[in-house]
C-alpha positions in Angstrom: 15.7 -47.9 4.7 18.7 -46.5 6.6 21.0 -47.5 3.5 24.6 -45.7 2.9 24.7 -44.5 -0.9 27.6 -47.1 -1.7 26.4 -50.0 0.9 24.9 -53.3 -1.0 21.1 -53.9 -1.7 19.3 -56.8 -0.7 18.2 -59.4 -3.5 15.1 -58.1 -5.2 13.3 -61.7 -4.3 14.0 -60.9 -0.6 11.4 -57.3 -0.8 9.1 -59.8 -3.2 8.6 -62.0 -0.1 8.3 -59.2 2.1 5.4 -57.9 0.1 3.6 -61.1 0.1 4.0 -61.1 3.5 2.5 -57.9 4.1 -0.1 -58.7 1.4 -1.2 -61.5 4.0 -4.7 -60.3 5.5 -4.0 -61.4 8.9 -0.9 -58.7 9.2 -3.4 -56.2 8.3 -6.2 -57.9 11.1 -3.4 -58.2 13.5 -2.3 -54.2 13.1 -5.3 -52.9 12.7 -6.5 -54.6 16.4 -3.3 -53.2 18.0 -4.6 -50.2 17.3 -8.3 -50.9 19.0 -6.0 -52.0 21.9 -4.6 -48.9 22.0 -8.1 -46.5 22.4 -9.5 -49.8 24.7 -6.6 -49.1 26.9 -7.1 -45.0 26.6 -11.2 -45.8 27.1 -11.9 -44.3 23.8 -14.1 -47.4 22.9 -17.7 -47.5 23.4 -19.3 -51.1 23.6 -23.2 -49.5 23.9 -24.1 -48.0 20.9 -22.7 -48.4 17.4 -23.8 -47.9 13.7 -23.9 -49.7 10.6 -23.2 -49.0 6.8 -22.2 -50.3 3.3 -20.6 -49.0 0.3 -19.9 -50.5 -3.3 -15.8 -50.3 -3.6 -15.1 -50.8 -7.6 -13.3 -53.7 -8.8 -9.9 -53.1 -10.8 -11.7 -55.2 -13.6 -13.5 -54.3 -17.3 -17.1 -54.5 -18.5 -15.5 -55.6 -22.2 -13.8 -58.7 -19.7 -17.2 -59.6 -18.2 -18.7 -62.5 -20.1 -20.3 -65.5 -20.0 -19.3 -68.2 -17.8 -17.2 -71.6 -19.3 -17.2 -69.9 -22.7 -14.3 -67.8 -24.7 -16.9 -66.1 -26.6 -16.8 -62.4 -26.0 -20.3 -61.7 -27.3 -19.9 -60.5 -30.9 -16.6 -58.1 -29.6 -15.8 -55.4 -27.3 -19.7 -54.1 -27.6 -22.0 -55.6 -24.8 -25.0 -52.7 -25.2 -28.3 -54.2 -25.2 -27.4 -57.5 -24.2 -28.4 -59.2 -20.8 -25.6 -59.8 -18.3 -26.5 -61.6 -15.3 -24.0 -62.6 -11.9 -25.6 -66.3 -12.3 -24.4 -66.6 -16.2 -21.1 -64.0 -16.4 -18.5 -63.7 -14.5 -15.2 -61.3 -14.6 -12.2 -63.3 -16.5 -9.6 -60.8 -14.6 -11.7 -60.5 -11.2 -13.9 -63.9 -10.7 -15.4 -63.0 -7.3 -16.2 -59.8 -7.8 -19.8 -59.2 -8.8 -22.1 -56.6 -11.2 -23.7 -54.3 -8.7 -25.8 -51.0 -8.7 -26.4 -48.2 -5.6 -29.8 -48.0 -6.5 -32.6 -48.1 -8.6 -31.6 -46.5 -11.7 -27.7 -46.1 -11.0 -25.0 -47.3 -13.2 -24.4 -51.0 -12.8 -20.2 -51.6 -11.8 -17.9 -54.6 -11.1 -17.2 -54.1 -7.4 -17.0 -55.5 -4.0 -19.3 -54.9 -1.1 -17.7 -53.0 2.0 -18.9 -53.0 5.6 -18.5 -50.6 8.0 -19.7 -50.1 11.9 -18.5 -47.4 13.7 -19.1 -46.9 18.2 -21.4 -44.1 18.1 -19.1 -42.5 20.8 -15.9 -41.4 19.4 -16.7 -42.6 15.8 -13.9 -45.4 15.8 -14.8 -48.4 13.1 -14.6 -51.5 12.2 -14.8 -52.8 8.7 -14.8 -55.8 6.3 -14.7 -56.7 2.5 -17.3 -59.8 1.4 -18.4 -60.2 -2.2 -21.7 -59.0 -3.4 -24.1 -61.7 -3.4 -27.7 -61.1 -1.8 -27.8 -59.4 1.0 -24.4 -59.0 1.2 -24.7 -55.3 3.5 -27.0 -56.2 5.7 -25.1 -60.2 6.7 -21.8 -58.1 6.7 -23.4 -55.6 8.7 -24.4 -59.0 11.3 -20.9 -60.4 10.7 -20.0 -57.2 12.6 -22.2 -57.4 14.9 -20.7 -60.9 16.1 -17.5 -59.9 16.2 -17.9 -57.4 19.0 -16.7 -58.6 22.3 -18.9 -60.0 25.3 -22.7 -60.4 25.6 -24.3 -57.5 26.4 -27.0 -56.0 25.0 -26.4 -52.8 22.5 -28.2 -50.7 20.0 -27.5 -50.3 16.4 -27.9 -47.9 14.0 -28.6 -48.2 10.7 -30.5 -46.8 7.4 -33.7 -47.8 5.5 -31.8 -50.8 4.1 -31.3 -52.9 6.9 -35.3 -52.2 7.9 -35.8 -55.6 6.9 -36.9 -59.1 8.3 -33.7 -60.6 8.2 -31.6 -57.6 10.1 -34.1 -57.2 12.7 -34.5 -60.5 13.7 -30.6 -61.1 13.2 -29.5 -58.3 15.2 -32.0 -58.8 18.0 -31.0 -62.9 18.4 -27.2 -60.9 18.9 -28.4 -58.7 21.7 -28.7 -56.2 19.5 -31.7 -53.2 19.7 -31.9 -52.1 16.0 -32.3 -48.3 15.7 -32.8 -48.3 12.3 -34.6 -45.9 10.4 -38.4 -46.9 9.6 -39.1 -47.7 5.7 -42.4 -47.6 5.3 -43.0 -47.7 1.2 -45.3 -50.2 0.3 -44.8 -52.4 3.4 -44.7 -52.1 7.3 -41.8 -51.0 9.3 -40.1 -53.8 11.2 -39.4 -51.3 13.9 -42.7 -50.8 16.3 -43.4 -48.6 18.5 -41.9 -49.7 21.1 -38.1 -48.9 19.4 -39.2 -45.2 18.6 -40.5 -44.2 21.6 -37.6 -44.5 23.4 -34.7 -41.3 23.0 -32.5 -43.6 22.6 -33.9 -44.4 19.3 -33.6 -40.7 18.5 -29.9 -40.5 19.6 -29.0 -43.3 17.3 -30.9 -41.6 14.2 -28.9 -38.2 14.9 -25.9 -40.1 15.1 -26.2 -42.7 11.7 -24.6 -40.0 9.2 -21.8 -40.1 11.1 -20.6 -43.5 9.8 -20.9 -41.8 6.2 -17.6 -39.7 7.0 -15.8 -42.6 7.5 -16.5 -44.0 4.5 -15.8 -40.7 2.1 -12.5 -40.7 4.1 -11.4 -43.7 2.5 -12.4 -43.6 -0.5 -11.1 -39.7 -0.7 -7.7 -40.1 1.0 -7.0 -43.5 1.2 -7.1 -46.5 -0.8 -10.9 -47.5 -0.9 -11.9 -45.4 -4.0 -10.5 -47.8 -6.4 -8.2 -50.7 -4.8 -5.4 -51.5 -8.0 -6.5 -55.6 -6.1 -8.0 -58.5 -7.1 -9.7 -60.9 -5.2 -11.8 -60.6 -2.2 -8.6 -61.6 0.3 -6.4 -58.5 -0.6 -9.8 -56.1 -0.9 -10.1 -57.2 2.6 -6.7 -56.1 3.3 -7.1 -52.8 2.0 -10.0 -52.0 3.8 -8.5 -53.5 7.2 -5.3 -51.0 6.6 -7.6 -47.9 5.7 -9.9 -48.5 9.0 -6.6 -48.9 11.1 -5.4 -45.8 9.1 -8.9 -43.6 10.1 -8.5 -45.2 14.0 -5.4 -44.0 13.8 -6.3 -40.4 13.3 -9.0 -39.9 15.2 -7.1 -41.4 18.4 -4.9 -38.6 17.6 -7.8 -36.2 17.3 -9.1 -37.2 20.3 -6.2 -36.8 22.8 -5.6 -33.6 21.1 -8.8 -32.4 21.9 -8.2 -34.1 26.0 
């Protein structure tokens, strides 16, 4: 802080309102697009082809704390095996908006927060976004996204088996957006024809879709997104905003290096 050993400290409520301040999402929005000004100037940014992914981020909340909704009754005590626990009829008492999710089929059911993530296919430089988990929560994040990129033009997007669906296609396509997403066809019929896969550019983007992944493990491994010590969707948003800026950040660096 640039402080002299014997020189006076500042109030304590002075770095409380500083915090708060910093805690404020649109600091985080309003950094973390300086830095996308930054490669836009530098032409780092591609505004063709990007890709799409989701994560679960865990909430900083307890399974003992998750119990029914408008009731103080903790289900017979700190034991909730073998008893039903819906979203619609439970609800975190630390953590109210965040929501009992699962990967997969199988997998272990957490308290946590959907994440978003769509990364220019170019230079690997993302965007993200926090919402909380409620039905298709990846694949209308992964629209939200989609919206927010600048101008009208048409672009590709990439994508897994999990936004192969009705709802993405059509949503990305009325954003003049081609989906390249890869085809699920298990028990049902692609919503991606023919006349998507026949072109390499569908190819390109299918080569190109793991590359979102790294992002992801980055910030969960050396930043903040493993498991956020937040509640609330607001400050998860914030977290995620700081470690996107934070990955930007370094690949800008990585990429004039390399010029």
């Amino acid at each position: 802080m640039g402080l002299d050993l014997d020189e006076r400290v500042w109030d304590a409520t002075t770095f409380t309102k500083n915090r708060d301040r910093v805690l404020d999402e649109a600091v985080a929005r309003s950094s973390f697009e300086a830095v996308l000004e930054r490669a836009g100037r530098q032409r780092l940014l591609s505004r063709a082809h990007f890709t799409v992914d989701g994560t679960l981020i865990e909430a900083w909340a307890s399974h003992k704390g998750f119990r029914p909704k408008g009731s103080d009754d903790d289900e017979g005590g700190p034991s909730f095996r073998g008893k039903e626990r819906k979203n619609d009829t439970h609800e975190s008492r630390t953590d109210p908006e965040c929501r009992l999710m699962r990967k997969g089929r199988g997998k272990e059911a957490r308290l946590s927060y959907q994440g978003n993530v769509l990364t220019e296919n170019r230079n690997g430089l993302i965007g993200a976004e926090v919402a909380i988990g409620e039905g298709a929560a990846e694949t209308e994040g992964a629209l939200h996204l989609l919206e927010s990129l600048p101008g009208n033009h048409r672009v590709t997007v990439g994508g897994d088996k999990l936004y192969d669906s009705i709802s993405f296609v059509e949503g990305a396509r009325a954003l003049h957006a081609t989906p390249h997403v890869i085809q699920s066809r298990k028990g049902r019929r692609s919503r991606v024809d023919g006349r998507t896969i026949r072109h390499p550019g569908y190819t390109a983007s299918v080569r190109k879709r793991p590359a979102v992944e790294g992002s992801i493990g980055w910030m969960k491994q050396y930043g903040l997104l493993g498991r956020p010590m937040f509640r609330d969707c607001r400050k998860r948003n914030w977290v995620m905003l700081w470690n996107a800026g934070s990955f930007n950040i370094l690949r800008i660096a990585h990429l004039e290096a390399a010029a």
